[in-house]
Z-matrix of the N, CA and C atoms (Angstrom, degrees):
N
C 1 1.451
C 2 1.522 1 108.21
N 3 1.371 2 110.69 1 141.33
C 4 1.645 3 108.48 2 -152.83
C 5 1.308 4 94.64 3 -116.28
N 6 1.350 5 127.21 4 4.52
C 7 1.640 6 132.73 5 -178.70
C 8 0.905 7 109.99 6 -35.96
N 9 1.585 8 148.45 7 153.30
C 10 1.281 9 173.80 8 102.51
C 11 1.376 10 101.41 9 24.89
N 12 1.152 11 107.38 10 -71.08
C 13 2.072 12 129.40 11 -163.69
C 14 1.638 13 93.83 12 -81.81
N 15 1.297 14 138.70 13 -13.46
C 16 1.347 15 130.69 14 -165.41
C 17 2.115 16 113.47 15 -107.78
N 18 1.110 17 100.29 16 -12.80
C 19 1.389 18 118.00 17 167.79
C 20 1.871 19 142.50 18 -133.38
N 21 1.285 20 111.28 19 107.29
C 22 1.339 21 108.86 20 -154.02
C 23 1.743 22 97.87 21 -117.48
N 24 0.965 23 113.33 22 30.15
C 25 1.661 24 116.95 23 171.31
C 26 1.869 25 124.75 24 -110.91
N 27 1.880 26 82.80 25 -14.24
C 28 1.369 27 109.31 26 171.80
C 29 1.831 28 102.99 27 51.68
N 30 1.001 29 121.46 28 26.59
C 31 1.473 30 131.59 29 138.84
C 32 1.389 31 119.39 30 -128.99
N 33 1.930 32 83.61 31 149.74
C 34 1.416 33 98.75 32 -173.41
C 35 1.479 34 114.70 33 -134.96
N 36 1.631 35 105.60 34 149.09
C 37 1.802 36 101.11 35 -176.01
C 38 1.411 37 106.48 36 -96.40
N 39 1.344 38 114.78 37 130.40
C 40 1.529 39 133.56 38 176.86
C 41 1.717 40 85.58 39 -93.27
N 42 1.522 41 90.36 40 145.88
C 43 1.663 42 118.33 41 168.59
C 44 1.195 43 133.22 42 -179.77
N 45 0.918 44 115.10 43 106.65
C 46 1.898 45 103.32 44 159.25
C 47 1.902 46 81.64 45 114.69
N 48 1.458 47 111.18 46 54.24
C 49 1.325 48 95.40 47 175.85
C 50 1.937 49 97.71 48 -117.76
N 51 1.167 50 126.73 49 147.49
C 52 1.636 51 143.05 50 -159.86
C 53 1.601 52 107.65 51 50.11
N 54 1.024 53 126.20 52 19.34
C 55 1.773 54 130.58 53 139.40
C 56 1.156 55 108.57 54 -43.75
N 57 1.402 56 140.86 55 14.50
C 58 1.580 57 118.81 56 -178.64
C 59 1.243 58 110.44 57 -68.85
N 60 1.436 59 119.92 58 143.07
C 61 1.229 60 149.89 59 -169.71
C 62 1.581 61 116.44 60 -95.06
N 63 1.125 62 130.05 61 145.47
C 64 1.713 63 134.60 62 -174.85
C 65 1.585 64 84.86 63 -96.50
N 66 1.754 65 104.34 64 98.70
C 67 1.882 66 98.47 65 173.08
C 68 1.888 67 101.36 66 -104.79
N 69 1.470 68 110.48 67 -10.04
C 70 1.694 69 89.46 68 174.63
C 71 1.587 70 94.46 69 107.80
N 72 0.901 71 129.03 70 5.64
C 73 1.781 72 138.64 71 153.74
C 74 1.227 73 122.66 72 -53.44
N 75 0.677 74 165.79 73 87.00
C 76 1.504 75 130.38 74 138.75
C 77 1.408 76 147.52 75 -54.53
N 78 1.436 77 116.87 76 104.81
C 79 1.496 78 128.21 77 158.56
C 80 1.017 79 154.36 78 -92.36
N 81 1.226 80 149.26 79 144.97
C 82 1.614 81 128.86 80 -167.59
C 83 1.492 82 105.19 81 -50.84
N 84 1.593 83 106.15 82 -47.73
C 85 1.621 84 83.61 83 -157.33
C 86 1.829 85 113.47 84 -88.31
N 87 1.646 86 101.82 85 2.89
C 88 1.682 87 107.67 86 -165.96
C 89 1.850 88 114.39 87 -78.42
N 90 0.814 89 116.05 88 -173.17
C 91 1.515 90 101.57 89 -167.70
C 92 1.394 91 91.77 90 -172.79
N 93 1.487 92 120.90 91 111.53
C 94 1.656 93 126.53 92 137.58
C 95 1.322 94 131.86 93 -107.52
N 96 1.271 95 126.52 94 89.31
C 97 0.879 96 113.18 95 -176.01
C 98 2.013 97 114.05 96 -142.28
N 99 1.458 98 103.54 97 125.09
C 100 1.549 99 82.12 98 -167.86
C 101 1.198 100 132.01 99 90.77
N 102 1.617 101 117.94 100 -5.28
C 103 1.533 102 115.01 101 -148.41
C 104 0.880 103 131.02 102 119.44
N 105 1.858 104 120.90 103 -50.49
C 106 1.493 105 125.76 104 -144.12
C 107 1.912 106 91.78 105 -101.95
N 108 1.057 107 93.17 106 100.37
C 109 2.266 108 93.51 107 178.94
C 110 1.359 109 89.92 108 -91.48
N 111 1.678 110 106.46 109 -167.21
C 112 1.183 111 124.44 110 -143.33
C 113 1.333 112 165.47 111 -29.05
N 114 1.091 113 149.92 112 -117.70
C 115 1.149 114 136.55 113 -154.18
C 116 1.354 115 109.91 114 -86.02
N 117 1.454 116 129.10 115 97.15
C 118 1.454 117 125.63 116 168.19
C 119 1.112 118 124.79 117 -22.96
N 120 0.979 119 123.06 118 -74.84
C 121 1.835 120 125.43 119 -176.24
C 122 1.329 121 100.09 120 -30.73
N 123 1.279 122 116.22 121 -50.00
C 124 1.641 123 116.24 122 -159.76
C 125 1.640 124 110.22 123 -94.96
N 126 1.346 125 108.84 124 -7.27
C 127 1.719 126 103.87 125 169.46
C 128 1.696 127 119.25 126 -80.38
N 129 1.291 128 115.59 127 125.09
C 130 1.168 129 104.03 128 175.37
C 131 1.255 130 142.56 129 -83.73
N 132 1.395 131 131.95 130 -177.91
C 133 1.760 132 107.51 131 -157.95
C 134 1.439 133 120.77 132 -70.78
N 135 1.498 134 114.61 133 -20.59
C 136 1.360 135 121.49 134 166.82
C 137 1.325 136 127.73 135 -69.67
N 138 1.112 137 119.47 136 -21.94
C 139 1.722 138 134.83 137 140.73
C 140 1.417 139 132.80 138 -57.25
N 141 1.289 140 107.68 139 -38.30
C 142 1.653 141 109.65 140 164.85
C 143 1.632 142 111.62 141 -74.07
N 144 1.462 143 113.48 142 -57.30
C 145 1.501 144 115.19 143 173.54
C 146 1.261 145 118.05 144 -35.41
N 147 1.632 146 121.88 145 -64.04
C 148 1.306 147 118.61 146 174.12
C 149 1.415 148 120.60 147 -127.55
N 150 1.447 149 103.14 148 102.67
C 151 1.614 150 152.88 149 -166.94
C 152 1.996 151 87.87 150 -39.32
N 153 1.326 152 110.96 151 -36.63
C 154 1.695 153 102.85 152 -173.10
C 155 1.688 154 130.30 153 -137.65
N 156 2.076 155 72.86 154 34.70
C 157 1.633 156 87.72 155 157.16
C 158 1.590 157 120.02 156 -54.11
N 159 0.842 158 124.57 157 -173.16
C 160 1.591 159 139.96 158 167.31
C 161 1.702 160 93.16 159 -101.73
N 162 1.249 161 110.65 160 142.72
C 163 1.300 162 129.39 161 147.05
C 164 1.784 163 110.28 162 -54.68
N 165 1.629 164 105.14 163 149.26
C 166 1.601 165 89.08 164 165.77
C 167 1.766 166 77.68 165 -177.42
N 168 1.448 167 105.20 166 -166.92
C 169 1.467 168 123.06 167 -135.12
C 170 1.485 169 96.29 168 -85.07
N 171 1.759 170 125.18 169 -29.98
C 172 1.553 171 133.55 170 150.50
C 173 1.324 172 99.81 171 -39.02
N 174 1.118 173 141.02 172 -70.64
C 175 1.333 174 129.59 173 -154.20
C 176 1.218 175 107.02 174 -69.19
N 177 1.224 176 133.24 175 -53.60
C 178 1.858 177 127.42 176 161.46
C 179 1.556 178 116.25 177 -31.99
N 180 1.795 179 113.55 178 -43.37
C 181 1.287 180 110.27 179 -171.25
C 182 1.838 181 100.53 180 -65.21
N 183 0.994 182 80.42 181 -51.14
C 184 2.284 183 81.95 182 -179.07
C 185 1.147 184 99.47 183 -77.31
N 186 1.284 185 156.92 184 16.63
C 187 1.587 186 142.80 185 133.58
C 188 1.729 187 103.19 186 -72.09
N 189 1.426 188 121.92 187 -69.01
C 190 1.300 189 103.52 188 159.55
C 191 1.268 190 148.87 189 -9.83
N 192 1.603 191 97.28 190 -69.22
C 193 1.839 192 97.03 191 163.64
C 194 1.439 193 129.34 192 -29.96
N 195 1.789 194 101.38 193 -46.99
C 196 1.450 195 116.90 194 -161.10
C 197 1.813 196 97.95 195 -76.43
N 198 1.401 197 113.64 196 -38.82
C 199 1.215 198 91.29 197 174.84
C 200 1.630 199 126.39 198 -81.81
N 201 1.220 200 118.60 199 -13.08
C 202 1.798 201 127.68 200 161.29
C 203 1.376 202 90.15 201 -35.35
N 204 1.748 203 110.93 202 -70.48
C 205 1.594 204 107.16 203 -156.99
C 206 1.407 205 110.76 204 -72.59
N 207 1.568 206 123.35 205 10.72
C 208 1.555 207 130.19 206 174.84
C 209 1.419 208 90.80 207 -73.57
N 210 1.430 209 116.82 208 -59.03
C 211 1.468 210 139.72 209 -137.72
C 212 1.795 211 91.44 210 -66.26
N 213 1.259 212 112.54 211 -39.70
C 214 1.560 213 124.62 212 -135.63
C 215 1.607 214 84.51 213 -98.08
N 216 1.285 215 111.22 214 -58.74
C 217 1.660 216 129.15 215 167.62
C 218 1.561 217 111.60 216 -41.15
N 219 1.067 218 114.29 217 -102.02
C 220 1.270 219 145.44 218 175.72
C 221 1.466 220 107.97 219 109.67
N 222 1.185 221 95.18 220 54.75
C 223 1.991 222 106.58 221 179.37
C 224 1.669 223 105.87 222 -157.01
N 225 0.989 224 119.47 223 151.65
C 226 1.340 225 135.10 224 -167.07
C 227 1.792 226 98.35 225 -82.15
N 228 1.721 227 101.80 226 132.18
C 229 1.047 228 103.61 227 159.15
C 230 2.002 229 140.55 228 -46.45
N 231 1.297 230 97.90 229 135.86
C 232 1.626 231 105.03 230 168.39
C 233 1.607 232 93.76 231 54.46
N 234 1.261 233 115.75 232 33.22
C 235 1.569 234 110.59 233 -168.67
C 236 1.721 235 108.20 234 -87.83
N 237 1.668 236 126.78 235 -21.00
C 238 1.177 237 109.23 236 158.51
C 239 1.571 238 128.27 237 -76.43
N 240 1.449 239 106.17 238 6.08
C 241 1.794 240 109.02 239 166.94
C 242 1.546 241 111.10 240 -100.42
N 243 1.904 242 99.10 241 146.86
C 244 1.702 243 81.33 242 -171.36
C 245 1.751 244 75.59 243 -128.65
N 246 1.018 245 143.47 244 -0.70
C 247 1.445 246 130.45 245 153.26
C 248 1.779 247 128.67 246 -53.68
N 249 1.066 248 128.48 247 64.14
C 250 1.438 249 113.11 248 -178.96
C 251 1.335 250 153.37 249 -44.21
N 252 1.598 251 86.79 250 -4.49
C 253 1.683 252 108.88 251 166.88
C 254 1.906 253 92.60 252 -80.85
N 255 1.208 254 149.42 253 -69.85
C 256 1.097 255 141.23 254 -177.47
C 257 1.435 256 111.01 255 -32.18
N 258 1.321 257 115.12 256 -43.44
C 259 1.766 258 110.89 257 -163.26
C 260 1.608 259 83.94 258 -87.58
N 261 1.035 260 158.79 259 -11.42
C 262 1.495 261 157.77 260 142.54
C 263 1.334 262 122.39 261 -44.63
N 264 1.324 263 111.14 262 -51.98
C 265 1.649 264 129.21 263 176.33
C 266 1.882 265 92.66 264 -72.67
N 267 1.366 266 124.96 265 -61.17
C 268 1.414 267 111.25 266 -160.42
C 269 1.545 268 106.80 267 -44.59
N 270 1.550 269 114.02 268 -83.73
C 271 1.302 270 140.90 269 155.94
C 272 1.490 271 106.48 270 -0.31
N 273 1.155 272 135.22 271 -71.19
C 274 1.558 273 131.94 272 179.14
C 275 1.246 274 102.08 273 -78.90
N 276 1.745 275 141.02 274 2.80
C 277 1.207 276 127.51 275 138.88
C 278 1.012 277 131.60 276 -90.63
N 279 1.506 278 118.32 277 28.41
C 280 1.499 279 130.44 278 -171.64
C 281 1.709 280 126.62 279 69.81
N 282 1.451 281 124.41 280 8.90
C 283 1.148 282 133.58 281 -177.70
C 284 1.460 283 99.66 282 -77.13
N 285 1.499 284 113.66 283 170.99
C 286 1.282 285 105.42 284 -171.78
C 287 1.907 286 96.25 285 -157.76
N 288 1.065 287 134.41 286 142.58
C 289 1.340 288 130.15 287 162.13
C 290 1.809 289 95.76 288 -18.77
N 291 1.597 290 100.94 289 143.63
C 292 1.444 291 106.96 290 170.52
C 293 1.416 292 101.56 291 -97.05
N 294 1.611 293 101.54 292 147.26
C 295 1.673 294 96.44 293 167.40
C 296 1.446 295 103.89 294 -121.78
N 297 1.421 296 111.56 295 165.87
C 298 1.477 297 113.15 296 -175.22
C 299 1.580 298 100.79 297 -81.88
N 300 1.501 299 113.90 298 175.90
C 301 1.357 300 125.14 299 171.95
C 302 1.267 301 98.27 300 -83.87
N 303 1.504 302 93.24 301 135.27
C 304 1.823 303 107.19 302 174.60
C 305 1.303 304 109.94 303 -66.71
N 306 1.325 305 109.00 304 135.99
C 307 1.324 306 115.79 305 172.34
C 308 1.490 307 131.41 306 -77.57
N 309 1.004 308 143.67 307 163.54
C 310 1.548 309 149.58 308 -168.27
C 311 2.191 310 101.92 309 -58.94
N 312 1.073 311 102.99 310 -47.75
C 313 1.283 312 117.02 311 -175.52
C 314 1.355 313 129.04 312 -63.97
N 315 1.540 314 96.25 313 -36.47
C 316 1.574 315 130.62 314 -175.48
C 317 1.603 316 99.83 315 -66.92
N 318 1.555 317 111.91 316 118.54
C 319 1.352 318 114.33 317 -168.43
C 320 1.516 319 131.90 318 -58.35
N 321 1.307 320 153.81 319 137.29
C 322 1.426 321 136.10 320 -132.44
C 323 1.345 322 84.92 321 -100.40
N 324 1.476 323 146.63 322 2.57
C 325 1.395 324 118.11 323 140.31
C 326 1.620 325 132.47 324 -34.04
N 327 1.349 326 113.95 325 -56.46
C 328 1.543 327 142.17 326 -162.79
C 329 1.595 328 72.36 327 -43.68
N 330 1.355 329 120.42 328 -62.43
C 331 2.029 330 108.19 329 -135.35
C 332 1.696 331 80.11 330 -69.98
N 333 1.576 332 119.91 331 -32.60
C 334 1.646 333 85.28 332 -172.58
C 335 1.605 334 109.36 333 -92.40
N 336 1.354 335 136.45 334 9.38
C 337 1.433 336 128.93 335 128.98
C 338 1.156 337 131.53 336 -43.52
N 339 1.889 338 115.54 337 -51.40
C 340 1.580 339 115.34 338 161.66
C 341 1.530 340 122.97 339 -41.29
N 342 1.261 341 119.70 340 -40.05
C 343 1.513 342 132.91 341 -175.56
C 344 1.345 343 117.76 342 -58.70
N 345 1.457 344 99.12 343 -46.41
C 346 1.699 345 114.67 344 175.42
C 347 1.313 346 103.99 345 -57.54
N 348 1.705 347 100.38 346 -70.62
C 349 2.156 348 102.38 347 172.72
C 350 1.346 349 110.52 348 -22.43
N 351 1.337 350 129.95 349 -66.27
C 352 1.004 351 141.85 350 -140.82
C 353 1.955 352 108.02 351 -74.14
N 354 1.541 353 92.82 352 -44.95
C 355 1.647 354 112.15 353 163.27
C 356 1.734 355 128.80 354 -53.58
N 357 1.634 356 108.74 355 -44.12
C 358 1.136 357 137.97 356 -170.71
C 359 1.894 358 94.77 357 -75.54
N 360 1.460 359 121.98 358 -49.37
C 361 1.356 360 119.77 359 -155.23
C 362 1.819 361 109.31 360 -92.41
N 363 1.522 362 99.18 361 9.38
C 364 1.478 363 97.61 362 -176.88
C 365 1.670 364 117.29 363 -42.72
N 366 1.536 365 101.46 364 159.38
C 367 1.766 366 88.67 365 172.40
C 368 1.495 367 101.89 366 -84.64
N 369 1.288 368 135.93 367 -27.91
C 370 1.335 369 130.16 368 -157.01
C 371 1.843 370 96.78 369 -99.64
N 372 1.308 371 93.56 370 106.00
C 373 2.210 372 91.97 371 -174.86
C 374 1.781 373 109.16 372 -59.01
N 375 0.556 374 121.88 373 0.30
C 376 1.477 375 142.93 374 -158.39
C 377 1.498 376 104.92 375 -85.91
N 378 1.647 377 93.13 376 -43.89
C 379 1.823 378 105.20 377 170.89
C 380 1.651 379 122.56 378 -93.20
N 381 1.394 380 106.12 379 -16.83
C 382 1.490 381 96.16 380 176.70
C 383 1.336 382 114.00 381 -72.31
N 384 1.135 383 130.56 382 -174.53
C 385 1.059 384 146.57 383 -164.99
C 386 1.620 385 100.93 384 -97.92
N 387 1.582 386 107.17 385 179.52
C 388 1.384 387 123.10 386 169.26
C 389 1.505 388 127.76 387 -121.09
N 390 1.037 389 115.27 388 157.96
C 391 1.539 390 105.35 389 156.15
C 392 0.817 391 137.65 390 -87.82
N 393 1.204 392 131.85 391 30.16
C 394 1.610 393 148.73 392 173.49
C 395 1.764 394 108.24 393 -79.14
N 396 0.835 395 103.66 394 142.27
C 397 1.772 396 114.99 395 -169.96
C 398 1.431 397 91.14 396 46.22
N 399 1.327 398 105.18 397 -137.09
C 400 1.541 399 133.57 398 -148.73
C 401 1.510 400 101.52 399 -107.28
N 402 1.443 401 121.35 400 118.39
C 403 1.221 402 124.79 401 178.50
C 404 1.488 403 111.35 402 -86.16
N 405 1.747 404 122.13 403 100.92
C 406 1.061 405 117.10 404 -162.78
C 407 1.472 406 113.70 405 -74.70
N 408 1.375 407 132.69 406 -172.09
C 409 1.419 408 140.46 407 -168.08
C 410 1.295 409 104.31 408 176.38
């Protein structure tokens, strides 16, 4: 619990983010098929390409991203597409949730949150970052 009143070390451990699991749901945006489980939006393109990679700590970093731009947004990814082969095709063509231009008001943290997004959602995992120490911003 990330409450205000519940943490006074002002760090926090991120984990277990694009772990989605094949639970037997069906959703618009979820996908089993072949291999390839959960939540599209949040799989990254090296996960769609090859259906029987291993999961590993890249794929959390680009699930992350997607939720920064939840945080920043406050709307669900690729959420005006309801085809999931498209949000498959974008994504492994390097498209990414659009975000709006920050506004004047919008606190000058956000642009160095955008930066991180932007770091975290690379196509090549090789360049994002890790979670090891402190993920700066």
């Amino acid at each position: 619990n990330l409450g205000a009143g519940n943490e006074t070390s002002h760090f926090y451990q991120i984990s277990d983010f694009g772990l989605a699991k094949c639970n037997g749901l069906s959703h618009s945006h979820d996908l089993s098929m072949d291999g390839l489980c959960g939540t599209i939006a949040y799989l990254p393109p090296e996960r769609i390409k090859e259906k029987n990679r291993y999961f590993d700590t890249k794929h959390d970093i680009y699930s992350f991203s997607i939720v920064i731009w939840g945080v920043l947004t406050q709307k669900k990814p690729f959420s005006e597409e309801n085809n999931i082969l498209h949000i498959m095709v974008k994504v492994v063509n390097g498209h990414r949730p659009e975000l709006p231009p920050v506004s004047k008001s919008r606190p000058r943290a956000c642009n160095n949150l955008i930066k991180l997004m932007q770091k975290c959602w690379q196509d090549d995992p090789s360049k994002r970052p890790t979670f090891k120490g402190k993920l700066c911003f």
